[in-house]
N, C-alpha and C positions, 0 to 999 in steps of 0.2 A: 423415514418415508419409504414404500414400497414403489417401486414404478410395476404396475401390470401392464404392460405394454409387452407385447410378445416380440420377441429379436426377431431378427430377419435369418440368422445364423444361431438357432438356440445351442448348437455345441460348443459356443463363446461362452454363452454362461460362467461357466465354473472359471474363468482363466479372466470376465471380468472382474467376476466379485472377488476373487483370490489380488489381483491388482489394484481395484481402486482404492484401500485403504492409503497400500505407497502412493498411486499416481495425485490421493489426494494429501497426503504429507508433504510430498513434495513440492504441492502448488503455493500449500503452506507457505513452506522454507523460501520458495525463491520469493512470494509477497511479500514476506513479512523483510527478509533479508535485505531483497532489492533496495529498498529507504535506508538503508541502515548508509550505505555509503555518501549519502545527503547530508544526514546529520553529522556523518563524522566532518565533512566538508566542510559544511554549517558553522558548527560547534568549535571544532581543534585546527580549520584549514589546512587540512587531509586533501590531497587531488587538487592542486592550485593551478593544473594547468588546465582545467576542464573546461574552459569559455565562461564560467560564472564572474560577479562584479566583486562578490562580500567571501570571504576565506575564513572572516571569524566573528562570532556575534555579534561585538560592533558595527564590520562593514555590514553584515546583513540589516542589523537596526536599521542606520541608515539607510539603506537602499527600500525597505519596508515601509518607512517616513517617504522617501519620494515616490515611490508607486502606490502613497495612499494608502495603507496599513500600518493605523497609526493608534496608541505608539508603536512607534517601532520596539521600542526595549523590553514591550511588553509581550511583543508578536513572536521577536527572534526567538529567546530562550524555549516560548509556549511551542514553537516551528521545530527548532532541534528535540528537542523531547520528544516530540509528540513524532518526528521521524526516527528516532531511536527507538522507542518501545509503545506501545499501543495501537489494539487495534482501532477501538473506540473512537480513541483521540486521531488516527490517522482516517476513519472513514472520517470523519468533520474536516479535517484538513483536506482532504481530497474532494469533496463535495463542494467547500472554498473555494479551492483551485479548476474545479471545471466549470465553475459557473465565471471564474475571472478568465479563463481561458477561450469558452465560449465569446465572452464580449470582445476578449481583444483580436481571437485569428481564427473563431467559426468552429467547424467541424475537423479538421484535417492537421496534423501533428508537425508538417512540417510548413504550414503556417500558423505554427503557436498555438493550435487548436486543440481541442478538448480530447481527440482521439485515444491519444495515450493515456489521461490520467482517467477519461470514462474508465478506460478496460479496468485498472488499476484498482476504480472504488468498486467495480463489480466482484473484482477477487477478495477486494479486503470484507464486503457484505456479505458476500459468501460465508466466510467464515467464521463472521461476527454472527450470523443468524443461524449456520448449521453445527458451530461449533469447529474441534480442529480435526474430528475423527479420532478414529483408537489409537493411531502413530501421531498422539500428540502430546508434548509435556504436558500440560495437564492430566492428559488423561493415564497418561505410563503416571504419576509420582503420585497422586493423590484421588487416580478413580473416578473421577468427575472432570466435566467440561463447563466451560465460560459459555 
């Protein structure tokens, strides 16, 4: 997509278009990245001192059975995976988690609200809808984008 919309500073031009391919690679990485330390959590109970209940698929199960994500044996595993790799699978998980988040602490992240995991599903649909740009594996090994 082209933006015609005229800068306010047209001598930026060349130094945005020459950047955004990194500044959106990079949005990439820390998106996709940032989950990656959940499911190690998750999964192998990796960061056991983080204030979470569950350190390995088990305790998550359970904890998924009491907060009503049930089963749970069937939530955990789909939960770690799905924070280890995908994007697809992690917008669904995140649109989950802000509509549970919503009910339980509203708008504002530091009463449990949805604040953080909104921003979170906006980056991951980002890029589920534009693709990962030209500094993206896909696109460096195989020339096409998801």
């Amino acid at each position: 997509m082209t933006d015609a919309t005229p800068l306010i500073f047209p001598q930026l031009g060349p130094i945005y278009q020459a950047l955004f391919p990194w500044v959106e690679a990079l949005l990439r990485a820390v998106a996709g990245l940032a989950l990656v330390p959940h499911g190690l959590r998750n999964t192998f109970g990796m960061f056991p001192s983080t204030g979470v209940q569950s350190h390995n698929l088990t305790e998550l199960a359970r904890q998924l059975d009491r907060d009503g994500y049930r089963p749970g044996k069937f939530w955990a595993p789909a939960i770690s995976i799905t924070q280890l790799v995908g994007a697809c699978a992690i917008l669904i998980f995140l649109i989950v988690s802000n509509y549970e988040r919503w009910r339980v602490g509203g708008y504002f992240w530091n009463k449990t609200g949805l604040e953080y995991t909104l921003m979170w599903t906006v980056a991951v649909l980002y890029f589920l809808v534009h693709g990962g740009g030209p500094i993206s594996v896909d696109h460096l090994l195989i020339r096409r984008e998801f």
